[in-house]
N, C-alpha and C positions, 0 to 999 in steps of 0.2 A: 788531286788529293782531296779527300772528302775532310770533314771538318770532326770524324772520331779517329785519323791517323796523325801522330805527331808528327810538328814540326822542326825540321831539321836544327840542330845546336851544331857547335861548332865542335871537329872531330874529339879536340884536350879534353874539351867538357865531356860529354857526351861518354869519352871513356871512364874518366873520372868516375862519373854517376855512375855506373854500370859496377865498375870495380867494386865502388861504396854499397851497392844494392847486392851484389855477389856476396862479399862478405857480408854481410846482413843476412840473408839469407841463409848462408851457412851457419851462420851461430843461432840464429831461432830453427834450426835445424836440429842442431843437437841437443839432445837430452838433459845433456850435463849444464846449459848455457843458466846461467840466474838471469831470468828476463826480468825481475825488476834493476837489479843489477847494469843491466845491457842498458832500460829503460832511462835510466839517471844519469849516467854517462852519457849517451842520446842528445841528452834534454840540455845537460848543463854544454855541451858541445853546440847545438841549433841552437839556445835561447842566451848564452854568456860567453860565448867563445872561450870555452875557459873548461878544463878537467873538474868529473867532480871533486874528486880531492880538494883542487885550488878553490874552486865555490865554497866545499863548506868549513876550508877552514876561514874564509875572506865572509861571509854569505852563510851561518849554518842554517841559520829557518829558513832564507830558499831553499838552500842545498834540500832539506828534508822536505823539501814540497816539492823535487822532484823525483822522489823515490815513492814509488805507487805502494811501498807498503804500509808509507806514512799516509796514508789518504784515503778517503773514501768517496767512493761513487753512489750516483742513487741508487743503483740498482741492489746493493748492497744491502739496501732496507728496504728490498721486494721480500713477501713474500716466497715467491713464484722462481725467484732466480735460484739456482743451483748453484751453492757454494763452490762446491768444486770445481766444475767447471767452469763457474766467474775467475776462479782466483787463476785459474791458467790462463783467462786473455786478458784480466783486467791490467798486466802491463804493459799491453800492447795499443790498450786504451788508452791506455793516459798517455802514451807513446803517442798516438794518431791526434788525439785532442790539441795536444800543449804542442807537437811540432807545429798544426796549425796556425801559432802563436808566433812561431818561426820568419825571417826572412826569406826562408831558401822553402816557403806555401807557396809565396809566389811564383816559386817557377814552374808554371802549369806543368814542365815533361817530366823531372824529378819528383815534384810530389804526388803527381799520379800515380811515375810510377811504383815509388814508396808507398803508399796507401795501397795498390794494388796487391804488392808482398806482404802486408801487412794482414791485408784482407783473408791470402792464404792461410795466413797463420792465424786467426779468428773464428770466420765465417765458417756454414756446414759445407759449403760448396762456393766458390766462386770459378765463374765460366772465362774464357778467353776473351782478351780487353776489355776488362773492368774497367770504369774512371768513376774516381769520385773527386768534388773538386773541395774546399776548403768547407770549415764548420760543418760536415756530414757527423752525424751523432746515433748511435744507439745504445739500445737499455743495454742489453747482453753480448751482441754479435754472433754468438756460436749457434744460435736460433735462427740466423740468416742464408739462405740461398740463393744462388745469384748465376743467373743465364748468362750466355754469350753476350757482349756490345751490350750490357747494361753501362747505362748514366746517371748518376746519380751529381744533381747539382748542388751548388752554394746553400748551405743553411737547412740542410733537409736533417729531418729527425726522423729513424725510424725506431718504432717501439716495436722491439723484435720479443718481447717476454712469450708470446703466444707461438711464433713460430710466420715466420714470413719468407716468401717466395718472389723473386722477382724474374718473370722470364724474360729469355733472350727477345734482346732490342728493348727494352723498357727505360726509360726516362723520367727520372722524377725532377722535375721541376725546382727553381729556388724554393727554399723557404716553404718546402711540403713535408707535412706532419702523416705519415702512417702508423697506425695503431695497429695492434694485433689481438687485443684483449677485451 
């Protein structure tokens, strides 16, 4: 087993995640889904074990600090970003961001493959077996393509405002800064 194939979790789990990632998948599928909505829910579920309901009536300014339409991102005050199409992944962002904040980052096979589907739903393209591991950040994402067995490690920023490319088999390293602009 080479060291970009997962390793084996125990069958309960492993179905578990999958279910959780299926349904996820289906609901940023559809049209109808309010993904900052889906996003808060998410968040107050991976960071409070708790509904958002029960957060914000226990918790309201968390609560609103998990709703990405309480919030704003840098890229927000780019020039260069595209409103429109920011405001369609930016809950997907703060999705990606804050579950990093999460217990359940740690588990390298779930949150890849989370961030993987996540990816889908952002990215101009993403290739088969994506990984991205914890703290991976970008300006926009929808600016981003991404090859086959790309890796993308710990702590990496990329500033996609210009438009960036990563071909298949590419590796970017912890804590690497790519600009576009």
């Amino acid at each position: 087993m080479s060291w970009l194939e997962s390793r084996p979790l125990p069958a309960e789990a492993s179905a578990a995640f999958t279910v959780f990632l299926d349904d996820l998948e289906s609901k940023l599928s559809n049209e109808r889904t309010d993904r900052a909505e889906l996003c808060r829910e998410l968040l107050a579920q991976f960071l409070y074990a708790r509904t958002y309901a029960d957060l914000a009536s226990a918790m309201p300014v968390v609560a609103l600090n998990l709703d990405p339409r309480n919030v704003t991102l840098e890229a927000e005050y780019y020039a260069a970003a595209d409103p429109l199409q920011f405001a369609r992944v930016k809950p997907l962002l703060w999705l990606w961001y804050n579950f990093d904040l999460s217990p359940a980052a740690g588990n390298i096979d779930f949150a890849v493959r989370l961030r993987r589907l996540l990816a889908g739903h952002i990215f101009q393209r993403v290739g088969r077996n994506f990984k991205a591991f914890t703290g991976v950040q970008f300006s926009v994402g929808y600016n981003l393509s991404v090859g086959d067995d790309v890796v993308v490690h710990r702590g990496v920023l990329i500033d996609d405002i210009g438009g960036v490319t990563l071909h298949d088999r590419v590796s970017l390293s912890d804590f690497v800064n790519v600009y576009s602009h």
